[in-house]
MMTF fields as JSON, N, C-alpha, C and O atoms, coordinates in Angstrom:
{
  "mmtfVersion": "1.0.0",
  "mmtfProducer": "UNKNOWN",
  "numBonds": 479,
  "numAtoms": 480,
  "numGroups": 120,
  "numChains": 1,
  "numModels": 1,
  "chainsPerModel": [1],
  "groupsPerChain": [120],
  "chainIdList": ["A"],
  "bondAtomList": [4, 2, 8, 6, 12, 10, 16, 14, 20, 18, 24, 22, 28, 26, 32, 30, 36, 34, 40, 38, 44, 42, 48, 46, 52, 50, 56, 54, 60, 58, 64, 62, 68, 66, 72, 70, 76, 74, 80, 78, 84, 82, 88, 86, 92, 90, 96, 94, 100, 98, 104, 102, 108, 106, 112, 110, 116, 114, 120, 118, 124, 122, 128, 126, 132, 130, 136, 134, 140, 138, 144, 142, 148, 146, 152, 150, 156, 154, 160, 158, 164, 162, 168, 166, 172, 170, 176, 174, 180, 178, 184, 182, 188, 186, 192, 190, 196, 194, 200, 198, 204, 202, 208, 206, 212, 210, 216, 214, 220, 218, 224, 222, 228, 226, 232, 230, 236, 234, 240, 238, 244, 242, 248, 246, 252, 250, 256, 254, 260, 258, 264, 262, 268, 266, 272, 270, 276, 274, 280, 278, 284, 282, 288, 286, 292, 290, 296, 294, 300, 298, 304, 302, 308, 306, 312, 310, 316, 314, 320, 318, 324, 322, 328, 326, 332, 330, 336, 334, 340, 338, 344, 342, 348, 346, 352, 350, 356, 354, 360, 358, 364, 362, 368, 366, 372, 370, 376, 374, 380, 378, 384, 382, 388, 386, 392, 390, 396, 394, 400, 398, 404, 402, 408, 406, 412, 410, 416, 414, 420, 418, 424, 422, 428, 426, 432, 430, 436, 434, 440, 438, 444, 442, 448, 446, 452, 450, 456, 454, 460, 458, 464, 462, 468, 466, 472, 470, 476, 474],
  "bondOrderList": [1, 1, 1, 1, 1, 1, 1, 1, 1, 1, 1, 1, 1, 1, 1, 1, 1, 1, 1, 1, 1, 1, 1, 1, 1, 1, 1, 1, 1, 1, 1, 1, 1, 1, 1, 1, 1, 1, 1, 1, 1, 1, 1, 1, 1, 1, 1, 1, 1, 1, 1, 1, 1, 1, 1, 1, 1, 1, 1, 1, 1, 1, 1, 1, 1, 1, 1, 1, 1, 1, 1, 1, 1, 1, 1, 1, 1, 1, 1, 1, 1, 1, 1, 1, 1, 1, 1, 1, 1, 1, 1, 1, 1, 1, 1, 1, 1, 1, 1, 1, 1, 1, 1, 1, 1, 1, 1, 1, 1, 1, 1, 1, 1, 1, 1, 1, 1, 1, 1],
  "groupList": [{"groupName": "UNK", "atomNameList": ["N", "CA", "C", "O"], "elementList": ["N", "C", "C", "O"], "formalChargeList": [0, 0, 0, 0], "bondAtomList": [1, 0, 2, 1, 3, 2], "bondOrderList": [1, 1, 2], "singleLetterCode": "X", "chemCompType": "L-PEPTIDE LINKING"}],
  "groupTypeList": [0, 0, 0, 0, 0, 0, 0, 0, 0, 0, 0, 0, 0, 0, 0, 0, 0, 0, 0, 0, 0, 0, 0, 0, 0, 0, 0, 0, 0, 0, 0, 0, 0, 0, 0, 0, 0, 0, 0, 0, 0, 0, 0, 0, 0, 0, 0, 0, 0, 0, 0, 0, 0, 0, 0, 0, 0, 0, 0, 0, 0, 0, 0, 0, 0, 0, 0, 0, 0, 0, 0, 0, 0, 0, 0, 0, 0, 0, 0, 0, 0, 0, 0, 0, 0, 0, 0, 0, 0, 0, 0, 0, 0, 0, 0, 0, 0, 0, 0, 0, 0, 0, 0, 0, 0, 0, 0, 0, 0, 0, 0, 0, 0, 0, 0, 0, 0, 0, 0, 0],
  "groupIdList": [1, 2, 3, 4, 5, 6, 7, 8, 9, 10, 11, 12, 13, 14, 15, 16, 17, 18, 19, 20, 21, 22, 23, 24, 25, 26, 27, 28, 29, 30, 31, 32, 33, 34, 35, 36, 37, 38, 39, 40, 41, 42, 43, 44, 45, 46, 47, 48, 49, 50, 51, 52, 53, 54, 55, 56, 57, 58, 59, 60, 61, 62, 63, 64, 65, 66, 67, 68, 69, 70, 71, 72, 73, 74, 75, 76, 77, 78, 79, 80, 81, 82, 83, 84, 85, 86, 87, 88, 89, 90, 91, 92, 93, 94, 95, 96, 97, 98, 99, 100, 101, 102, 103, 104, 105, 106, 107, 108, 109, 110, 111, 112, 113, 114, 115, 116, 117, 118, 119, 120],
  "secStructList": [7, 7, 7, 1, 3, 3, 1, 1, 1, 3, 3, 7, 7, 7, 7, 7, 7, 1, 7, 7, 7, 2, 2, 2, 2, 2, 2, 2, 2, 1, 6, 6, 7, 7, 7, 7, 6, 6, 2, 2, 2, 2, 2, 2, 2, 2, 2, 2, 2, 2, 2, 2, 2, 6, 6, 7, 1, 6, 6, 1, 7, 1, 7, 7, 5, 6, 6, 3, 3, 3, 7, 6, 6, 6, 7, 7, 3, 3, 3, 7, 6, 6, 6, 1, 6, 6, 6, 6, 3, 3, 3, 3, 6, 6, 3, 3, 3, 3, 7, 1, 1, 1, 1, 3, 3, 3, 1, 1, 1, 7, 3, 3, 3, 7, 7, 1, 7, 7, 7, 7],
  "xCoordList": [-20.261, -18.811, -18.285, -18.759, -17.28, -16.56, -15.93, -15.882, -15.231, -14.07, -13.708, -14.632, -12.402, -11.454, -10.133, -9.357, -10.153, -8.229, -9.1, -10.197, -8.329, -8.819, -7.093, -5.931, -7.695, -6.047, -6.259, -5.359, -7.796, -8.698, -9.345, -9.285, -10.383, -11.481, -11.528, -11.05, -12.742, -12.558, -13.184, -14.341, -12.384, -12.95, -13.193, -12.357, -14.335, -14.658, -13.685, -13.54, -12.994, -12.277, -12.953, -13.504, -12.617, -12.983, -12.391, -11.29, -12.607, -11.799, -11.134, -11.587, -9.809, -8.497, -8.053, -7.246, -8.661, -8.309, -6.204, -5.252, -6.387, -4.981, -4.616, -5.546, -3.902, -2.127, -2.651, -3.283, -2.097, -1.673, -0.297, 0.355, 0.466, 2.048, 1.843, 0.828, 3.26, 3.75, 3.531, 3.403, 3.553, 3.187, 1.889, 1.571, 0.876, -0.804, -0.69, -1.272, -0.231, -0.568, -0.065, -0.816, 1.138, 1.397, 0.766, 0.419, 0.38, -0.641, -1.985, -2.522, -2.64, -3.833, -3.559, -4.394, -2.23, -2.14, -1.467, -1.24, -1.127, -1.139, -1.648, -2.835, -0.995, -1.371, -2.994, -3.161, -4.045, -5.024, -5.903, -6.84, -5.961, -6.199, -7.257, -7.258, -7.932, -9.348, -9.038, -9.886, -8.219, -7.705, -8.99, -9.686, -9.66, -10.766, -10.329, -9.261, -10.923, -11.109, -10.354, -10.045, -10.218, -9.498, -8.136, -7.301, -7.968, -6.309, -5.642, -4.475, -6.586, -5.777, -5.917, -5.004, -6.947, -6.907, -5.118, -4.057, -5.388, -4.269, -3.293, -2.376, -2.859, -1.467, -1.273, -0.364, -2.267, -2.132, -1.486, -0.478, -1.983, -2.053, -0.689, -0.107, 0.002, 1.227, 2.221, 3.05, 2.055, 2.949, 3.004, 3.94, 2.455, 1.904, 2.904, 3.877, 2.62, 3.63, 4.696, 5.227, 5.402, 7.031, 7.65, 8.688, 6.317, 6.826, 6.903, 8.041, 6.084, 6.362, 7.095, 8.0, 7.638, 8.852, 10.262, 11.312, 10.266, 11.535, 11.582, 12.485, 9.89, 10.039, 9.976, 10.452, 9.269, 9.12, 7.787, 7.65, 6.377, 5.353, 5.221, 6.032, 4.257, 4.043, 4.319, 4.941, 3.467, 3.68, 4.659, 4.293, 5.985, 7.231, 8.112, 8.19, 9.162, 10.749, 11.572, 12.336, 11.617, 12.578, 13.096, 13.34, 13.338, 14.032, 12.945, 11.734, 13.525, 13.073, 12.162, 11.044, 13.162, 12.783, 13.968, 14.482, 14.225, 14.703, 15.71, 15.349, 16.626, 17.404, 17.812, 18.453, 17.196, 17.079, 17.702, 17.323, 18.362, 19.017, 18.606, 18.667, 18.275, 17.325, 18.922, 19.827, 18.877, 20.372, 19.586, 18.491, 20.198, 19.827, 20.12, 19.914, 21.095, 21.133, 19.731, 19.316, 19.359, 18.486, 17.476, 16.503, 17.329, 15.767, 15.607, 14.605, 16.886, 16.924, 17.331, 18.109, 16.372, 17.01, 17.873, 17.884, 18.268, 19.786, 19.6, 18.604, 20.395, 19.822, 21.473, 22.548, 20.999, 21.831, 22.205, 21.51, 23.807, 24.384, 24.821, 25.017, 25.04, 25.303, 23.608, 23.384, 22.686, 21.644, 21.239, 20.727, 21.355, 21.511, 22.325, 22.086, 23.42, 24.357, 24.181, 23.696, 24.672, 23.801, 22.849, 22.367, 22.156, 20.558, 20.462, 19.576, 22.019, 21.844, 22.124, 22.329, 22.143, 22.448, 23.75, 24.712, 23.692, 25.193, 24.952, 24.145, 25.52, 24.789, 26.397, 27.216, 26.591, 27.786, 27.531, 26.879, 28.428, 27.892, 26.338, 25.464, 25.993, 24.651, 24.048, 23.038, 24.694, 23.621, 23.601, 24.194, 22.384, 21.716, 22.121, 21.536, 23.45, 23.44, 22.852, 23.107, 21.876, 20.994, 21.76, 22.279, 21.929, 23.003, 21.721, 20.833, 22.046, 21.238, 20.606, 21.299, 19.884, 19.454, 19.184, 19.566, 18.485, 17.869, 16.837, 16.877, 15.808, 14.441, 15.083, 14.114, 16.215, 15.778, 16.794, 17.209, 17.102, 17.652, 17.741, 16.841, 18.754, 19.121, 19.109, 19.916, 18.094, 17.605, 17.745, 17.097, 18.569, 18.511, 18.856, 18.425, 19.394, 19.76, 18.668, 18.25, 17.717, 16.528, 16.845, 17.435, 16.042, 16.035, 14.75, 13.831, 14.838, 13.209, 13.271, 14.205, 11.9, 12.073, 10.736, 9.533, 11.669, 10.868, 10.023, 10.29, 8.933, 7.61, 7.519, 7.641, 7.361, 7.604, 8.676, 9.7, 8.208, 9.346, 9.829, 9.032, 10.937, 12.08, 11.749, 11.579, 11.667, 12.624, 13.752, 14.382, 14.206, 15.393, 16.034, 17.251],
  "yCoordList": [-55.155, -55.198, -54.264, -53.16, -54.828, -54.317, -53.197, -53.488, -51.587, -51.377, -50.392, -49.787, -50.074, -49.491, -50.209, -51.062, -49.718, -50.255, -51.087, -50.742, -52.126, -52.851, -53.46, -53.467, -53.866, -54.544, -56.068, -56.905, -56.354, -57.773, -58.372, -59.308, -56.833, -57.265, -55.361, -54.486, -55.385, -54.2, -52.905, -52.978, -51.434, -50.592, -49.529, -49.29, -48.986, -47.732, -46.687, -46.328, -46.19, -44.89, -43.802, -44.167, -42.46, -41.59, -41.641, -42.085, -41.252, -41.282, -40.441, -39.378, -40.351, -39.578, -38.74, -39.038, -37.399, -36.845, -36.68, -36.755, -36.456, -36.228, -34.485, -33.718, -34.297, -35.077, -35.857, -35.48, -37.061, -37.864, -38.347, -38.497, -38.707, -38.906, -40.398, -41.095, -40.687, -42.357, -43.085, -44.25, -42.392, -43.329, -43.585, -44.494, -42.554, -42.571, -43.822, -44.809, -44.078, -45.262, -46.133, -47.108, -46.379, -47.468, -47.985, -49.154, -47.047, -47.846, -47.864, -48.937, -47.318, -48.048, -49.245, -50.124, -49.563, -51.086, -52.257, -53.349, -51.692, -52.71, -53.801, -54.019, -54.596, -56.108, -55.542, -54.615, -56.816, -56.495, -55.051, -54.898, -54.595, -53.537, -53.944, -54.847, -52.823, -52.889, -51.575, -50.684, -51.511, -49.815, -49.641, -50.657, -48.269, -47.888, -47.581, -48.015, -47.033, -46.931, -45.551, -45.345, -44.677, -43.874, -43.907, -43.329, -44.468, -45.471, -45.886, -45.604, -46.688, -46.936, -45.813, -45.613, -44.595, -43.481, -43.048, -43.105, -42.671, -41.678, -42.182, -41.361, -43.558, -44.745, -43.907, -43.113, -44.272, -43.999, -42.745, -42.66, -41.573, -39.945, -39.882, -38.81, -40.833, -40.111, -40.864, -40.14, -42.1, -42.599, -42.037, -42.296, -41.377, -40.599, -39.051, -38.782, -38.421, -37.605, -37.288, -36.221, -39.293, -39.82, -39.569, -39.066, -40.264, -40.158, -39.352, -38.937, -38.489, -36.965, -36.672, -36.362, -36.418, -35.377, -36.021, -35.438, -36.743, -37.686, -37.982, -38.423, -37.406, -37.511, -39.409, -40.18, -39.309, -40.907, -41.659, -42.86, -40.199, -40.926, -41.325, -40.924, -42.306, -42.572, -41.263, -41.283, -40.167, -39.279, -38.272, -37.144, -38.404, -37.977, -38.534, -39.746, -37.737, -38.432, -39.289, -40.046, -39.37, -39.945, -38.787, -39.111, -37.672, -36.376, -35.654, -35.67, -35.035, -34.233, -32.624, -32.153, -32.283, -30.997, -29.795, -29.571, -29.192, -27.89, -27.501, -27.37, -27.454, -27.247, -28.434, -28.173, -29.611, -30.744, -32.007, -32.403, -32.607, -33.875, -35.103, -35.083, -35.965, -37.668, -38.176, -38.107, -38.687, -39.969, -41.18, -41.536, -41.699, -43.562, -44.344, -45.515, -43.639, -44.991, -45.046, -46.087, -43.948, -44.018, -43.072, -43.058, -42.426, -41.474, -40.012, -39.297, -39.743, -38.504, -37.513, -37.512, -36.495, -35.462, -33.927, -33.618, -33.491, -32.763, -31.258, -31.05, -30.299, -29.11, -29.493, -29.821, -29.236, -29.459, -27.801, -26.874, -27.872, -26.561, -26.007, -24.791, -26.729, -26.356, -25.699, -24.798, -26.517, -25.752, -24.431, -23.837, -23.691, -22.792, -21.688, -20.508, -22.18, -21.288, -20.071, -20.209, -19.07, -17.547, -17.498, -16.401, -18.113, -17.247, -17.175, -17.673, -16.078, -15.381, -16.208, -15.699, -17.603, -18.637, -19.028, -18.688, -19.785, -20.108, -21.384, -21.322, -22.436, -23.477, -23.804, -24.124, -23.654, -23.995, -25.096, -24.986, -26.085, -27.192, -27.436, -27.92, -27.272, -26.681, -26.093, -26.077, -25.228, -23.418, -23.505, -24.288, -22.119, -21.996, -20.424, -19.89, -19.469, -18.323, -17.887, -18.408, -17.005, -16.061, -14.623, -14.153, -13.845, -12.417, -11.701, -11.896, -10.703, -10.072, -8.591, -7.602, -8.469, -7.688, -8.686, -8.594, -9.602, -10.424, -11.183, -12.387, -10.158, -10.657, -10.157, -9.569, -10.073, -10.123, -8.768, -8.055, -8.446, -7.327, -7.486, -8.072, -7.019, -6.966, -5.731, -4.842, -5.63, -4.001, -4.416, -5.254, -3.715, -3.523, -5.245, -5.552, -6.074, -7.341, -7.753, -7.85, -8.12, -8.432, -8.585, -7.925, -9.943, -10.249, -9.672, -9.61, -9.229, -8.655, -9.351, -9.692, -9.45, -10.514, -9.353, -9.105, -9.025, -8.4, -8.439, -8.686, -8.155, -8.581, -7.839, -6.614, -8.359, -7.975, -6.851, -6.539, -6.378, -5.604, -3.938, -3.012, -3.946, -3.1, -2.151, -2.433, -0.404, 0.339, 0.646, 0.613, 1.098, 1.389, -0.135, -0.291],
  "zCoordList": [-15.441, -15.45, -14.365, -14.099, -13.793, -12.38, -13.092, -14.287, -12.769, -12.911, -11.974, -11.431, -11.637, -11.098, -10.259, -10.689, -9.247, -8.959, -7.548, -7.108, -7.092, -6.204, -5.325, -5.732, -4.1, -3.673, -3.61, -3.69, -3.428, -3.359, -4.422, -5.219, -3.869, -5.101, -5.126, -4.404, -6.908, -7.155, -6.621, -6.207, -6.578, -5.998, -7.183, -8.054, -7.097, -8.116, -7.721, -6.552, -8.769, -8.8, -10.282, -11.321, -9.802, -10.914, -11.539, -11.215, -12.877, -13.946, -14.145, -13.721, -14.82, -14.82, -15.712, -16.593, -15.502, -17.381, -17.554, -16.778, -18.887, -19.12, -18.4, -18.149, -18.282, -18.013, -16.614, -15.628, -17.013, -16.21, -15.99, -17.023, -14.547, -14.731, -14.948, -14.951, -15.146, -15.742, -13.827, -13.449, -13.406, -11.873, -11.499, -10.732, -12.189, -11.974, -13.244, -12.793, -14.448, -15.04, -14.651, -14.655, -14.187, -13.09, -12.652, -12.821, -11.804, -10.506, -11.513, -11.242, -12.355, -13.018, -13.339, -13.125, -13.97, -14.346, -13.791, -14.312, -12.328, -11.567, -11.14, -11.384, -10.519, -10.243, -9.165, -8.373, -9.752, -8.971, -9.714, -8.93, -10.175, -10.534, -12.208, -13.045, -11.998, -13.455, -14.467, -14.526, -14.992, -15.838, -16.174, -16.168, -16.565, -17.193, -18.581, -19.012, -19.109, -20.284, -21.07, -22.244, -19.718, -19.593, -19.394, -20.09, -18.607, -18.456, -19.715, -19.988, -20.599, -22.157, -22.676, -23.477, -22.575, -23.614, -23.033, -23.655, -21.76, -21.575, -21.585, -21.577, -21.607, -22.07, -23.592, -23.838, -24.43, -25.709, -25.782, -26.483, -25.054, -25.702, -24.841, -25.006, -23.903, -23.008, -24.442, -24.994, -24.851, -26.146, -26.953, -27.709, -27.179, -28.735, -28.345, -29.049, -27.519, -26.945, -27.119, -27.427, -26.692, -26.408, -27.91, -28.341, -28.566, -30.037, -30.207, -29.989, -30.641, -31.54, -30.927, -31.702, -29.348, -28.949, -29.486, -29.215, -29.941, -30.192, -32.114, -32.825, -32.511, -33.944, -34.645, -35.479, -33.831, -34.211, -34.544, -34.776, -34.5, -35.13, -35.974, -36.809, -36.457, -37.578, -38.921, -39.983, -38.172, -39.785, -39.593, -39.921, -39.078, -38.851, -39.078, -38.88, -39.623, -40.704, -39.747, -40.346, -38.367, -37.677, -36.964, -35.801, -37.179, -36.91, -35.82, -36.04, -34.646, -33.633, -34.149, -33.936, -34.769, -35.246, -34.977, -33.881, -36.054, -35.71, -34.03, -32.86, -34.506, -33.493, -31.979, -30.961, -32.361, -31.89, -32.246, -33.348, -31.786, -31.598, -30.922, -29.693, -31.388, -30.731, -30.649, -31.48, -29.363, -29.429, -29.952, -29.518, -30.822, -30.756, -30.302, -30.618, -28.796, -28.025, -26.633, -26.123, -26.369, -25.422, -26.016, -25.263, -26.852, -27.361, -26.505, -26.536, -25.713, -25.418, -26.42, -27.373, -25.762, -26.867, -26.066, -24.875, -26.792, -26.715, -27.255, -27.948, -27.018, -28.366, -29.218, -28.716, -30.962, -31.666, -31.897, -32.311, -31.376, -31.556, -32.883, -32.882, -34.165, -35.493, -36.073, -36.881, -35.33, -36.047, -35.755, -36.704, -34.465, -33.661, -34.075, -33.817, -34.81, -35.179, -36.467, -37.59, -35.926, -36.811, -36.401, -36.683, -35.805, -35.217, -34.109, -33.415, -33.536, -32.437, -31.274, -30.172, -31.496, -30.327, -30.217, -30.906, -29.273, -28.528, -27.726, -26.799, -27.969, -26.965, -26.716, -27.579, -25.461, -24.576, -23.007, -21.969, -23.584, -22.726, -21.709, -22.429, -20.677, -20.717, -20.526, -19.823, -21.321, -21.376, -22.318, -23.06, -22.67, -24.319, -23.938, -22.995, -24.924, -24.848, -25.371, -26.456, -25.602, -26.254, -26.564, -25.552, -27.754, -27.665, -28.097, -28.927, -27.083, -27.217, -27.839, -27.599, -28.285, -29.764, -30.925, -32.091, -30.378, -31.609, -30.633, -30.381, -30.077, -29.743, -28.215, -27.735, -27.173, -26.169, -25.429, -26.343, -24.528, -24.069, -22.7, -22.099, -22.098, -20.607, -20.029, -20.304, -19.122, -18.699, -16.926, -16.298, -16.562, -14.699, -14.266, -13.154, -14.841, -14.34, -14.979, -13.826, -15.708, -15.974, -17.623, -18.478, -17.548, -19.322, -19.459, -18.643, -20.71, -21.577, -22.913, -23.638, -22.996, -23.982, -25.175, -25.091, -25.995, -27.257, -28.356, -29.533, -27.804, -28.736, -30.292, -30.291, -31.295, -32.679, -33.085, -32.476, -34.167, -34.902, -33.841, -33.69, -33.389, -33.084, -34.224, -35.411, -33.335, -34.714, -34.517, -33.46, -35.964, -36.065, -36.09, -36.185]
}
């Protein structure tokens, strides 16, 4: 059995670990072309991805997660600003305000970002 990508007839190519972009599977499944075996793995694992980031696998409620918003007209997602709210956030058109003394601090123009428990 032949495989890899060809423009005629077929040419051996190496195989493609993941991450792979949506244009490297493109062109695996282009016209003329032999996908390997790898090509359907990493189709699968880039779908599988789409889903969960959007909350739509099989073993997920429909819902993104926590502080997240799915549109149902196109499957983008958004940050949801009511969930955000009291925990220190601020989501203003598109910025995410962070206030600071709840994990992060502004020292010399510079954000610091604070690793476990603060005293006092």
């Amino acid at each position: 059995m032949k495989t890899g990508k060809s423009s005629k007839t077929a040419q051996p190519r190496a195989e493609t670990p993941m991450p792979v972009s949506a244009e490297d599977l493109k062109d695996a499944f282009g016209a003329k072309k032999i996908p390997l075996a790898s090509d359907f793995a990493n189709l699968i694992e880039m779908a599988d991805k789409g889903c969960r980031a959007v909350g739509l696998a099989s073993d997920q409620d429909g819902s993104p997660g926590a502080g997240l918003i799915r549109s149902h007209v196109d499957d983008t997602l958004s940050v949801n600003a009511e969930a955000l709210a009291g925990a220190g956030l601020d989501a203003k058109l598109d910025a995410l305000q962070v206030s600071a003394g709840k994990g992060l601090d502004i020292i010399e123009n510079k954000v610091i970002v604070k690793i476990g428990k603060t005293p006092g």
